[in-house]
C-alpha positions as CSV (number, residue, x, y, z in Angstrom):
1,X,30.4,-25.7,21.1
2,X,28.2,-23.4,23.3
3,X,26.9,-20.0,21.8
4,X,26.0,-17.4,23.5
5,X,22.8,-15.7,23.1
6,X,22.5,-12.0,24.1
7,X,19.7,-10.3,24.7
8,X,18.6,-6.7,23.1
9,X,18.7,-3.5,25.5
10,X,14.7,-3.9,25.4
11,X,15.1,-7.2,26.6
12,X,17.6,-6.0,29.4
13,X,15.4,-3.4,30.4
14,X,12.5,-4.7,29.9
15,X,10.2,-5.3,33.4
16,X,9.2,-9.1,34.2
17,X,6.1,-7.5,36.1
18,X,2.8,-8.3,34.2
19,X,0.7,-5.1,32.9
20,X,-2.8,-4.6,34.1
21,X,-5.6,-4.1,30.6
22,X,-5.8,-0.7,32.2
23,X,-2.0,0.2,31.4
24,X,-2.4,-1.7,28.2
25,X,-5.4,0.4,27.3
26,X,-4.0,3.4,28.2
27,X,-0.6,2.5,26.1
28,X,-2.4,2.0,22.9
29,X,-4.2,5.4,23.5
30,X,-1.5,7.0,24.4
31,X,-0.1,6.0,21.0
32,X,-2.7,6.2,18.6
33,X,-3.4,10.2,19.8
34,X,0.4,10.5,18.8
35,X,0.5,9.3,15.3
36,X,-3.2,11.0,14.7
37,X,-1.3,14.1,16.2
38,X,1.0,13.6,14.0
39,X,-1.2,12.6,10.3
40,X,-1.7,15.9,8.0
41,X,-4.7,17.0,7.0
42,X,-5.3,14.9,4.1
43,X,-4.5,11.9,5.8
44,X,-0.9,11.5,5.4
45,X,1.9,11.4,7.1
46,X,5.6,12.7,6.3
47,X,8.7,11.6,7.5
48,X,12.3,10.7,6.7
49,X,12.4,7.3,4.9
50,X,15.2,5.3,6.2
51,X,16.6,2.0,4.6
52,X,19.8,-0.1,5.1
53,X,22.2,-0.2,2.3
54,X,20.8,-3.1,0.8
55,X,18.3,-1.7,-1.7
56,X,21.2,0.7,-3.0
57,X,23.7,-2.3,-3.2
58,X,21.2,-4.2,-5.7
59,X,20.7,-1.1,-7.5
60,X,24.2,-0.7,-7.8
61,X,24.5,-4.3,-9.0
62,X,21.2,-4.0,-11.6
63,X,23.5,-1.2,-12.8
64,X,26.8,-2.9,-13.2
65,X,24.5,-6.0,-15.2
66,X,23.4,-2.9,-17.6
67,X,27.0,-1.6,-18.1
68,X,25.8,1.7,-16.2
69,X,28.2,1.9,-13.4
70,X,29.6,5.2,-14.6
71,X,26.8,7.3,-14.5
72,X,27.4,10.0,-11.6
73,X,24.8,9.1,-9.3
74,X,26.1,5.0,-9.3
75,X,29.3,6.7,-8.1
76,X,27.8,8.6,-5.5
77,X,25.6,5.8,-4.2
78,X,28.8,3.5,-3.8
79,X,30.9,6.6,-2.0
80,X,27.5,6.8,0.8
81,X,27.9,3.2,1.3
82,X,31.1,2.9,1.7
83,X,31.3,6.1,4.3
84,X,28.4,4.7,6.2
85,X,30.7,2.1,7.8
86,X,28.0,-0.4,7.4
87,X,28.9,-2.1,3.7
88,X,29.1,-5.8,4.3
89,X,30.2,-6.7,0.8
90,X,34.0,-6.3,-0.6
91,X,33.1,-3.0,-2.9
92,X,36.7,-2.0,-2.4
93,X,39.2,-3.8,-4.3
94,X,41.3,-6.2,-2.0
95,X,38.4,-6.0,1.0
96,X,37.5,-9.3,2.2
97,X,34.1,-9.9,2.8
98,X,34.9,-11.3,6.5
99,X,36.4,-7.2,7.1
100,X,35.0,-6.0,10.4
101,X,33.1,-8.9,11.3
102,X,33.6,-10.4,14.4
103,X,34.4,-14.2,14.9
């Protein structure tokens, strides 16, 4: 049995062509004046914080283990993971846990 191995759309795109130091230099400038650009004043920097559904799932499960699953925001936690379209686990009853997944 063969698998096949796909590459990412940076691997696609990305050029064979070796960089020169000078473009690798100017890259790495380029990029540090964009985060300092971005730091506040006190040396911070503020953005959105973005995480899979994984840390709510265990949560969710710490929850269930303390017989809190009732409490309004478990509730609310389980309805954003299930709308996301990205929950790999059966939180639904009768969802198998091979839904969606490709074969």
């Amino acid at each position: 049995m063969q698998v096949a191995i796909q590459e990412s759309p940076a691997e696609r795109n990305a050029s064979s062509a070796p960089i020169s130091t000078e473009q690798l230099d100017r890259a790495i400038h380029l990029a540090r004046e964009n985060l300092l650009g971005l730091q506040l004043e006190d040396g911070h920097w503020r953005g959105e914080l973005e995480a899979d559904s994984v840390l709510e799932s265990e949560y969710i499960l710490l929850l269930h283990f303390l017989g809190r699953t009732e409490e309004e925001r478990v509730q609310k936690m389980a309805r954003r993971i299930r709308a996301s379209g990205v929950c790999s686990c059966p939180m639904e009853a009768g969802r198998s846990t091979t839904a969606g997944r490709r074969r």
